[in-house]
C-alpha positions in Angstrom: 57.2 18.0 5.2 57.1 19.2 8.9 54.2 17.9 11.0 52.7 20.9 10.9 52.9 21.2 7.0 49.6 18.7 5.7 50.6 20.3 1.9 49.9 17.7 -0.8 52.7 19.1 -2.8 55.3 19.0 0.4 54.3 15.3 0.8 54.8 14.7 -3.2 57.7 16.7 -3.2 59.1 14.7 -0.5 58.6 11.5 -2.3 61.1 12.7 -5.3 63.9 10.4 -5.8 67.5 12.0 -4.7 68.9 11.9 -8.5 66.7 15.1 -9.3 68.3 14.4 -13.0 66.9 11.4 -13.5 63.9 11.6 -15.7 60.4 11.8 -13.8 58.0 12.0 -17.2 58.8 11.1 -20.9 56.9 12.5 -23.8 55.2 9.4 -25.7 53.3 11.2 -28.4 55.7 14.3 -28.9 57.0 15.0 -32.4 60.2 15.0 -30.9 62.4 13.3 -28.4 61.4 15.1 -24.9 61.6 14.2 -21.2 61.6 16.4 -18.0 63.4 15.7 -15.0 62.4 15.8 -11.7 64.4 18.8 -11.0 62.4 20.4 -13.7 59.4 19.4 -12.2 60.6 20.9 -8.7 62.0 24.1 -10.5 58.9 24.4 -13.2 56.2 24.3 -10.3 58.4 26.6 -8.5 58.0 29.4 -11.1 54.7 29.0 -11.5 53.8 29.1 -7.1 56.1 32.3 -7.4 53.7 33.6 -10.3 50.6 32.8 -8.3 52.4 34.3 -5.3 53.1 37.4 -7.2 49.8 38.2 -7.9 48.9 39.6 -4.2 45.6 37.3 -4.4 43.9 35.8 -1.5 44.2 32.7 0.6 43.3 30.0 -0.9 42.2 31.4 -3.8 40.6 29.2 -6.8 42.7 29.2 -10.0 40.5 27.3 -13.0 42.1 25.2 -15.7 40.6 24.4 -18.8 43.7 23.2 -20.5 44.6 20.5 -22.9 46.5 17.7 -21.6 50.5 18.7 -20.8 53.0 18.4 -18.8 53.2 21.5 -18.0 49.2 21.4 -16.9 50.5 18.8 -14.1 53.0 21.7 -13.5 50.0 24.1 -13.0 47.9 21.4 -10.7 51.2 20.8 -8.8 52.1 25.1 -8.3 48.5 25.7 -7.5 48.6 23.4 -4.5 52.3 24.3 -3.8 51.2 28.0 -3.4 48.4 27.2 -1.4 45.5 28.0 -3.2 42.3 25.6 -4.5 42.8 24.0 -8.3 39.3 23.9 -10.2 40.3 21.3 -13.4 37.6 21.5 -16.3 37.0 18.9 -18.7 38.6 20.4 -22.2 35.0 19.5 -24.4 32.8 22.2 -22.4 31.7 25.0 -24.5 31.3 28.3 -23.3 27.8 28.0 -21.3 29.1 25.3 -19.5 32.1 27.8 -19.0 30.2 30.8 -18.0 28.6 28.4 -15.2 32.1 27.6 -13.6 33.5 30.8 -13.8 30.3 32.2 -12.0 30.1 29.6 -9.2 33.6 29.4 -8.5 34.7 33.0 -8.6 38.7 32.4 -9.9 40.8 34.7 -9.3 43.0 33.1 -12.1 41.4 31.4 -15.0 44.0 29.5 -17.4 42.4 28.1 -20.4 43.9 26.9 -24.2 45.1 30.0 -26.7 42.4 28.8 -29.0 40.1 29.7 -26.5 40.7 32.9 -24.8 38.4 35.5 -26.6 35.6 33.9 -25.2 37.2 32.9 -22.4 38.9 35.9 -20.9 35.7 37.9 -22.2 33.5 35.5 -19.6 36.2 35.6 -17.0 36.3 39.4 -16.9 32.7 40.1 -16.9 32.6 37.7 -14.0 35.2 40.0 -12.2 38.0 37.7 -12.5 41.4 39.8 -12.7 44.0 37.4 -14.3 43.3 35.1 -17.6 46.2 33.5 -19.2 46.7 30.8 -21.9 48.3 27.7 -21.6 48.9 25.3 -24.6 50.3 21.9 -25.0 53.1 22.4 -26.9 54.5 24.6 -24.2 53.2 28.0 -25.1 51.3 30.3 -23.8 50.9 33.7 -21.6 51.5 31.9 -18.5 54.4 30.2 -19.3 55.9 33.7 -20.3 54.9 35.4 -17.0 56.6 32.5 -15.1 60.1 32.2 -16.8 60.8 35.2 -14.9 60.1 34.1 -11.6 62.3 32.5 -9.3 62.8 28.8 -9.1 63.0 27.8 -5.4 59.6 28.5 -3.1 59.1 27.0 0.4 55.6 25.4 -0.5 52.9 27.1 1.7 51.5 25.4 4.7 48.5 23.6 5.2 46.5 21.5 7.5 44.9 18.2 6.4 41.6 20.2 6.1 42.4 23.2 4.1 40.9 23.4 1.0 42.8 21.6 -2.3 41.1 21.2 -5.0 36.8 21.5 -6.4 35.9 18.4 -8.8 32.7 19.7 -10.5 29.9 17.3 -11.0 27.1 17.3 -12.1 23.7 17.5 -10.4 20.2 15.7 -12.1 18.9 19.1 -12.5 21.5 20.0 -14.8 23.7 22.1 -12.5 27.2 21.3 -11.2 28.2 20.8 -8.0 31.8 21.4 -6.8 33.1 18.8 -4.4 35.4 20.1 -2.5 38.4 18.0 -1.4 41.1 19.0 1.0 44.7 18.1 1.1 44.3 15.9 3.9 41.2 14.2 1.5 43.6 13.8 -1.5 46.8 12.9 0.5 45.0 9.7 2.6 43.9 8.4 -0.3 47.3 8.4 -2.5 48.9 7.0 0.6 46.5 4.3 1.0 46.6 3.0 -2.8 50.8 3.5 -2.3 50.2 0.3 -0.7 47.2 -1.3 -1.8 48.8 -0.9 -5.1 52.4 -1.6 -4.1 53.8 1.7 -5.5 57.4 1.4 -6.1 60.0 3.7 -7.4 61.1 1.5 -10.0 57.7 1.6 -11.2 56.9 2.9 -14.7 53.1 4.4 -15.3 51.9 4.6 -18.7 49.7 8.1 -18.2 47.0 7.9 -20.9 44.0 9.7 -19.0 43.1 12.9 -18.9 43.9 15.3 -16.4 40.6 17.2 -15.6 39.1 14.6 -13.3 39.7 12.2 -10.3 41.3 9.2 -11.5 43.7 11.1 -14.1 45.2 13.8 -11.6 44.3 12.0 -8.8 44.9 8.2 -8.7 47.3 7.9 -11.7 49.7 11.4 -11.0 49.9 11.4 -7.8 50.4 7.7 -7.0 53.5 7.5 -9.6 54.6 11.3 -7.5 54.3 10.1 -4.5 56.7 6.8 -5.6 58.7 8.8 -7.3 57.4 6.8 -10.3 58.7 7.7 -14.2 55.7 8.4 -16.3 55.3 7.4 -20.0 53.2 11.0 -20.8 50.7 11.1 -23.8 48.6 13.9 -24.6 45.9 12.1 -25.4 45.4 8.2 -25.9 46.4 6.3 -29.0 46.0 2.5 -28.3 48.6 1.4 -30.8 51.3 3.8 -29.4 50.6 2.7 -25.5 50.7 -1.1 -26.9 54.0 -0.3 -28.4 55.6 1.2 -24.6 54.2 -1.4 -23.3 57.5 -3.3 -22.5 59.1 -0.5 -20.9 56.5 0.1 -18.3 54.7 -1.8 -14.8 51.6 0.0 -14.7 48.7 0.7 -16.5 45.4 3.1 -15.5 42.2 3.4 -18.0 38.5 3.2 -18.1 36.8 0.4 -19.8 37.1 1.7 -23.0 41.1 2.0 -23.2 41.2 -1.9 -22.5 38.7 -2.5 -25.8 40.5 -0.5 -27.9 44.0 -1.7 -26.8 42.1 -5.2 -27.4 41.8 -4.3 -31.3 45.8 -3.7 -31.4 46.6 -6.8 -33.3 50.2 -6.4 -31.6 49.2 -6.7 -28.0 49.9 -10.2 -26.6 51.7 -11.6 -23.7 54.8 -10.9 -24.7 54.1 -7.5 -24.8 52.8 -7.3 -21.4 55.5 -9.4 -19.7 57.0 -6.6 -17.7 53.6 -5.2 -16.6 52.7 -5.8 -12.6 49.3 -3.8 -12.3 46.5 -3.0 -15.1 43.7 -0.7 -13.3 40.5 0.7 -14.8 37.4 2.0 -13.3 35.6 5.4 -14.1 32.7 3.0 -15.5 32.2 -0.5 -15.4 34.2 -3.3 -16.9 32.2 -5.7 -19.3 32.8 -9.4 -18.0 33.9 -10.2 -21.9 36.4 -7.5 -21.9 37.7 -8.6 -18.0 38.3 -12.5 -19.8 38.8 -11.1 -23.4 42.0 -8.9 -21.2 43.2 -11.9 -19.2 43.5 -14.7 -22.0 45.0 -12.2 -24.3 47.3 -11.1 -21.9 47.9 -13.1 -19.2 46.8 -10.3 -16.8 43.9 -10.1 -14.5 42.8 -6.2 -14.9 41.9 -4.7 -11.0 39.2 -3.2 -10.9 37.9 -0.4 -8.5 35.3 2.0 -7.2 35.6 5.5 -6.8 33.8 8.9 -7.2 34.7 12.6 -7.3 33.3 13.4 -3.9 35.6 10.5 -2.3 38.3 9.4 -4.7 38.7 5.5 -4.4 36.7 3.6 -2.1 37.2 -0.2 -3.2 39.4 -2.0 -4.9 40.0 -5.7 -5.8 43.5 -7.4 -4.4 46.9 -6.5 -5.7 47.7 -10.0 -4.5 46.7 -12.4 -5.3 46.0 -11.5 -8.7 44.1 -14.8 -9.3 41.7 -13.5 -6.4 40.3 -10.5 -8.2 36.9 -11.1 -9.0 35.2 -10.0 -12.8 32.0 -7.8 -12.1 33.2 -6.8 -8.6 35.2 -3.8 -7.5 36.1 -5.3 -4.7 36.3 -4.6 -0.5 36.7 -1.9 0.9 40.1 0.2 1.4 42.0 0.5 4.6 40.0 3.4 6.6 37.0 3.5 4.4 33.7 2.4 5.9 31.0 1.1 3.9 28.0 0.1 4.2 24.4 -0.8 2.3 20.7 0.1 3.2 17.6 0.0 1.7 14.7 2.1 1.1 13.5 1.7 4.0 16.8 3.3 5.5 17.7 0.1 7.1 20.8 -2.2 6.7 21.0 -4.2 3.8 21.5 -7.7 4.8 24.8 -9.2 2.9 24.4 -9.8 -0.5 21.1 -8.1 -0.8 20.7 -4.7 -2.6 21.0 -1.5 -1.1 22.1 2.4 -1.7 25.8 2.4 -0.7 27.3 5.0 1.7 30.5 5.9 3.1 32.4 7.6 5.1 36.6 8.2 6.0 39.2 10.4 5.8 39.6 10.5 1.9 35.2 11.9 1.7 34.8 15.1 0.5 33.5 18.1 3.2 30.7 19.1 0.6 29.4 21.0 -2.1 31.0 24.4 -2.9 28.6 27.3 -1.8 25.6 24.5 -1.4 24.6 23.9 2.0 21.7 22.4 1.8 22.7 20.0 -1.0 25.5 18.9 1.3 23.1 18.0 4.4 20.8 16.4 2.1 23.8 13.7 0.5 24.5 13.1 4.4 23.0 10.8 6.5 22.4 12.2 10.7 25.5 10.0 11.6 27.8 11.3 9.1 27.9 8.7 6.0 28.2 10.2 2.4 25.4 8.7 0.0 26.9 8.0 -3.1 23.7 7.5 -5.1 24.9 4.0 -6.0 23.0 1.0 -5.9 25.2 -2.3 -5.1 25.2 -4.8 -3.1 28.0 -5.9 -0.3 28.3 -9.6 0.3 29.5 -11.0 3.7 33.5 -10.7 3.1 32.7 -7.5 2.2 32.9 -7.8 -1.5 30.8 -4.8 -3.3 29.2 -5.2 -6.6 27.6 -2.2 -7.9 24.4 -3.2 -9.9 23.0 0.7 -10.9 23.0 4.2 -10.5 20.3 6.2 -8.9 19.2 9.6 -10.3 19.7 8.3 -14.2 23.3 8.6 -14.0 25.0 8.0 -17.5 28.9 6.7 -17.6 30.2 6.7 -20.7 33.5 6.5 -21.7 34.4 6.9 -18.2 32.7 10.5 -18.5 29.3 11.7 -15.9 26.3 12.6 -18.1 23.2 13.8 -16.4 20.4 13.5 -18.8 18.1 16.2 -17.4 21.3 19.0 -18.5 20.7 17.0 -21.9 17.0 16.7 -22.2 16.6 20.5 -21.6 18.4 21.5 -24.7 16.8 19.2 -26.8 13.4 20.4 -25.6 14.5 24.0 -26.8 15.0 22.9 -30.0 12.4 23.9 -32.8 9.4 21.2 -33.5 10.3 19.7 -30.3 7.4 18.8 -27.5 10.0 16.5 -25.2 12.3 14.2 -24.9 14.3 11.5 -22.6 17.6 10.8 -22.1 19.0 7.4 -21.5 21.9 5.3 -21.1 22.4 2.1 -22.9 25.2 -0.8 -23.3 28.1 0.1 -25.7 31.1 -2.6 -26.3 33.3 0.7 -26.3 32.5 3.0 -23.8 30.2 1.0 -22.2 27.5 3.0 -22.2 25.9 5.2 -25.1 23.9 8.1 -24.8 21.0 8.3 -26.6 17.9 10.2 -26.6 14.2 9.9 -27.6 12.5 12.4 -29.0 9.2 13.5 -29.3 7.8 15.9 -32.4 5.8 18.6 -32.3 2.2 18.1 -34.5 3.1 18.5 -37.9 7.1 18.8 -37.3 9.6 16.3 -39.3 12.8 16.1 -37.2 16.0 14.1 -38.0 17.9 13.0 -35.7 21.1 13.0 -37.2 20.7 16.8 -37.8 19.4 16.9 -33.9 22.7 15.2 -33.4 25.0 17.9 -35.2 23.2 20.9 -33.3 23.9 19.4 -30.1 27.7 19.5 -30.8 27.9 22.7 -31.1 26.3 23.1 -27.6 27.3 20.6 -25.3 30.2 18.7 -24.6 30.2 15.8 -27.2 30.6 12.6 -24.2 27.2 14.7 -23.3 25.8 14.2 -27.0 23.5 11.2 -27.8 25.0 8.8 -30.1 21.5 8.1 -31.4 18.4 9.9 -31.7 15.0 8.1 -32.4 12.2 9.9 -33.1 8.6 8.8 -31.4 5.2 9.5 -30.9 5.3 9.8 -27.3 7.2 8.8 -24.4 5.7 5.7 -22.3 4.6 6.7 -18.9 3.6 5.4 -15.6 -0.3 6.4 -13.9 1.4 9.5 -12.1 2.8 10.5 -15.4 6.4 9.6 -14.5 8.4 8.5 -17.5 9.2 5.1 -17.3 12.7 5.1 -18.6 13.3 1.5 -17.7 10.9 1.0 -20.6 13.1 2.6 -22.7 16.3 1.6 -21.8 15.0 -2.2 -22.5 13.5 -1.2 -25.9 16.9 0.5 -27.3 19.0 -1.9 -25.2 20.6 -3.7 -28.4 21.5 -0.4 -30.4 24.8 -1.2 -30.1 25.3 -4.9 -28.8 23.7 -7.8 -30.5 21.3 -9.3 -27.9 
């Protein structure tokens, strides 16, 4: 990579090992044996920039996935950036509304989406004046991959500059419409170098990949730190806790949310045996239960790091690589080299240390701002240029961060955003429905539920189980409540505000014994 080159994929590119032969990914849930090399991945994301290229389309351009979980979807990523245009990954579980949305905010000029898929798909992506739709599958099929076997496979990787646009993260807003952060190269490379050695990358490392690939910590934390060490992955489509249990031995690294770590904790086979070659187990995306922390480290011998992150900014904290015995259950630890953090309360003043307060940041890895959404962007920034998270937490004098809520209702569950107002607004379209609230509460799995309460209209009998099965077929199901309870009416404060704290504290044991 020249100095003048700030391309993601020259800097990951650089990072390959000499042996291009030597494997770079293996397949742990294929059928049959099957590994790709790194000279595959250099030649495969070749093909597919020269595809992109071939298509006369505009600087920068946004190319869309909504793609199942492959290898050659971290080809895709990996092309898009190498040709120099903007990835937009989608979460495989939304349903065409949610689609429609993307499609029209964005404005692709390539949407790639799943064979199942694209009647609906290329039907939403045309209307919306999008010129090229192909399909992409995860067993290697798929229009695109036929348009690109006939490209070359060598491509000078087109220049950037740190601030050029990389990649929009869609999240969503409390009023039930996403917002696209938009990340540069220069966001997304000081990050990966800065948990390179937080982390201790090495190339001798082994990552077992068992995320998905639509969102920040997946494509962001976990491929491009084992690219940028020219790392082998251990691939799997999707996660199966007694097949990662069983590579265990072979690998040094492990990345999940919260919920990984309870199911692998259900695996009768893991013990510390098992895990006796591992060096680093990191989860974040929601937060870690104490129980499962200690439940993790006397099973295991290992002290899971935990960490802080977001779309908008990637990671932001983390607890110590070393010492291990250092990292702190409940924490996600100080803040990274060239991140600046800080606390303040309502009042817009500094939170004293160890007092609460709305955390902010800013550095060289925070987001620009929203896609096409000015004013939401100067509204998440302060006048001196610090990023509010919309976290609540509290930052003790080492510099130690807890965070202890969420404003704006925020739901995490199973490492997955949920906005309830996007969820209470189809419920209350629903027949024999007046209202209804949206909630998060504990879950020993994913660590937070959804659920919803729900109230009737005069003279209407609704069941929430049936609520439950409509919703599936219209949302997302992370997005769909895992209970419904049916009430009277919702309790409210004198300005008529619903007082969801209420309700969180009433339903609060729906899923953990109190």
């Amino acid at each position: 990579m020249t100095m003048s080159d700030q391309n993601l994929f020259s800097a990951l590119r650089a990072a390959f090992p000499e042996d291009l032969d030597s494997i770079a990914i293996d397949c742990g849930d294929s059928p049959h044996p099957l590994a790709y090399t790194w000279r595959d991945l250099d030649r495969g994301t070749a093909m597919l920039a020269n595809l992109l290229a071939s298509l006369e389309l505009p600087p920068a351009s946004r190319v869309l996935m909504h793609v199942d979980k492959s290898v050659e979807a971290l080809m895709l990523h990996l092309a898009v950036l190498r040709a120099g245009h903007v990835v937009v990954p989608l979460n495989i579980a939304y349903q065409a509304a949610e689609i429609e949305y993307f499609i029209g905010d964005a404005e692709p000029a390539v949407v790639v989406c799943t064979p199942r898929h694209f009647g609906w798909t290329s039907r939403l992506a045309f209307q919306a004046g999008t010129q090229h739709v192909y399909t992409l599958g995860d067993d290697r099929s798929g229009t695109l991959l036929d348009r690109a076997a006939f490209q070359p496979d060598t491509q000078h990787p087109v220049r950037r500059d740190a601030g050029d646009l990389a990649a929009i993260v869609y999240t969503s807003g409390t009023t039930g419409r996403s917002k696209g952060a938009m990340l540069s190269h220069g966001n997304l490379l000081s990050n990966a170098r800065v948990l390179h050695e937080a982390w201790a990358w090495q190339r001798d490392d082994v990552l077992i990949h068992a995320l998905p690939i639509f969102h920040v910590h997946g494509l962001f934390v976990a491929s491009h730190g084992a690219l940028l060490a020219g790392a082998r992955m251990i691939w799997f489509s999707r996660f199966d806790a007694a097949a990662v249990v069983e590579r265990l031995p072979e690998a040094t690294v492990f990345m999940g949310v919260p919920t990984l770590y309870v199911r692998m904790l259900h695996e009768p086979a893991l013990d510390r045996e098992r895990c006796a070659n591992m060096r680093l187990f990191v989860s974040g995306s929601a937060p870690l239960l104490v129980d499962t922390f200690r439940a993790w480290r006397n099973r295991t011998g290992h002290v899971i790091l935990e960490r802080y992150g977001m779309s908008e900014t990637v990671m932001l904290t983390s607890n110590p690589y070393r010492p291990e015995d250092e990292r702190r259950a409940g924490t996600v630890g100080p803040a990274l080299p060239g991140v600046e953090l800080r606390a303040r309360g309502e009042d817009g003043e500094p939170a004293p240390a160890g007092e609460i307060g709305g955390i902010e940041v800013r550095g060289p890895n925070v987001f620009s701002g929203y896609w096409r959404m000015p004013e939401k962007t100067a509204e998440e920034f302060t006048a001196d240029g610090w990023f509010k998270t919309g976290d609540v937490g509290r930052i003790d004098a080492d510099g130690w961060v807890t965070i202890v809520g969420r404003s704006k209702d925020l739901v995490i569950t199973g490492g997955f955003n949920v906005y309830p107002a996007e969820v209470e607004a189809l419920i209350d379209d629903l027949p024999g429905v007046v209202e209804s609230a949206v909630v998060g509460v504990p879950h020993p799995d994913f660590g937070e539920a959804v659920v919803a309460v729900v109230v009737p209209q005069p003279g209407a009998t609704l069941d929430g189980e049936a609520l439950v099965a409509t919703l599936k077929d219209r949302i997302a199901h992370f997005k769909v409540p895992k209970k419904v309870f049916i009430e009277h009416e919702l309790p409210r404060n004198t300005m008529g505000k619903v007082q969801k704290n209420l309700l969180r504290d009433r339903y609060r044991t729906s899923f953990i014994a109190d």
